[in-house]
MILO-704040 format. One line per 3 residues: number of its first residue (from 1); their letters; for each residue x, y, z of C-alpha. Coordinates in steps of 0.1 Angstrom, whole numbers. Last residue first. Example, Ala and Ser with C-alpha at 12.3 -4.5 7.8 and 13.67 -1.06 7.14 Angstrom:
! MILO-704040
2	SA	137 -11 71; 123 -45 78
! end
This chain:
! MILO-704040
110	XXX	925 734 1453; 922 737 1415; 937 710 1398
107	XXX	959 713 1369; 947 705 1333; 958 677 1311
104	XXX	957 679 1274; 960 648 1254; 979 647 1221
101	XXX	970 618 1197; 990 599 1164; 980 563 1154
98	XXX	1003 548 1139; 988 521 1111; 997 489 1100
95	XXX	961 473 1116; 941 503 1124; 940 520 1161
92	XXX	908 537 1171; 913 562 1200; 892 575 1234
89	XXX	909 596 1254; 904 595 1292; 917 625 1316
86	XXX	928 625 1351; 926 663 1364; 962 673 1377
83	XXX	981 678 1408; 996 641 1407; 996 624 1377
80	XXX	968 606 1354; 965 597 1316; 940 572 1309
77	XXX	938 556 1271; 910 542 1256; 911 518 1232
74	XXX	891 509 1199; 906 479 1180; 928 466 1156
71	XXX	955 450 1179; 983 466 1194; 1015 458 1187
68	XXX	1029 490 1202; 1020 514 1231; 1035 546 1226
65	XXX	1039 578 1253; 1055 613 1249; 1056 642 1273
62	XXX	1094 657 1263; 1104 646 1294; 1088 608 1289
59	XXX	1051 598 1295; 1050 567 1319; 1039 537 1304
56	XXX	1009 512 1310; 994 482 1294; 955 470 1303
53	XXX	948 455 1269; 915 469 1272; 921 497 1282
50	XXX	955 519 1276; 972 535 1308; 993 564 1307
47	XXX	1012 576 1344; 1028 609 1338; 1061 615 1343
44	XXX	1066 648 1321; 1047 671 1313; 1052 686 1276
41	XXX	1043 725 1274; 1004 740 1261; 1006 762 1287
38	XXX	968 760 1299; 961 725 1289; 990 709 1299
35	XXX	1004 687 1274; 1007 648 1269; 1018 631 1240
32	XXX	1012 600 1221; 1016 573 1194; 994 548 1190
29	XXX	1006 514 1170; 992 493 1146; 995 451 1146
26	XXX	986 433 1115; 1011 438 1093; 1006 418 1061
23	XXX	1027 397 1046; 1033 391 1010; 1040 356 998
20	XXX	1074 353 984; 1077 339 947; 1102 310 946
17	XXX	1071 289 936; 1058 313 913; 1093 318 891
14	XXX	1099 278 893; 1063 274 877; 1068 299 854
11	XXX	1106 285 845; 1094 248 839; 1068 262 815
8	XXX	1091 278 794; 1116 244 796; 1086 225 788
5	XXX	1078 244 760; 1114 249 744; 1120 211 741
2	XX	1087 204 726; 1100 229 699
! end
């Protein structure tokens, strides 16, 4: 009987030890696109910057922008190209989240 105790008790502690410890993601992640106001359609090559962490990117032809591994914080994010109003979005980003926003640009009037 002493036998079978120690050999039970061998196996929990051999079951918590080989037990992985969960990780957490800590990062999040926006996601983005930019459309013209008026027309509502993807513009392509414009200039995104993300305060405070000071990255950049450059939308893509179908208008879509993502910074990754981004801290849990508040940004803002600055799309500008030439022709159109510059305009600043403000987003939260949550640890192991995406964060999904579409910014409208509208073209300037000369």
């Amino acid at each position: 009987m002493k036998r079978l105790k120690t050999f039970a008790l061998f196996f929990v502690l051999l079951s918590f030890i080989s037990c992985n410890p969960i990780e957490y993601e800590v990062f999040g992640t926006i996601e983005g696109t930019v459309l013209d106001v008026d027309t509502y359609q993807p513009i392509e090559n414009v200039y995104v910057t993300l305060s405070p962490s000071n990255k950049n990117t450059m939308t893509t032809s179908d208008g879509k922008f993502s910074f990754s591994d981004l801290d849990a914080n508040q940004y803002s994010i600055t799309v500008q190209m030439n022709g159109y109003e510059t305009n600043i979005k403000t987003v939260n980003v949550i640890a192991s989240e995406t964060t999904d926003v579409i910014i409208t640009m509208k073209k300037k009037d000369y």
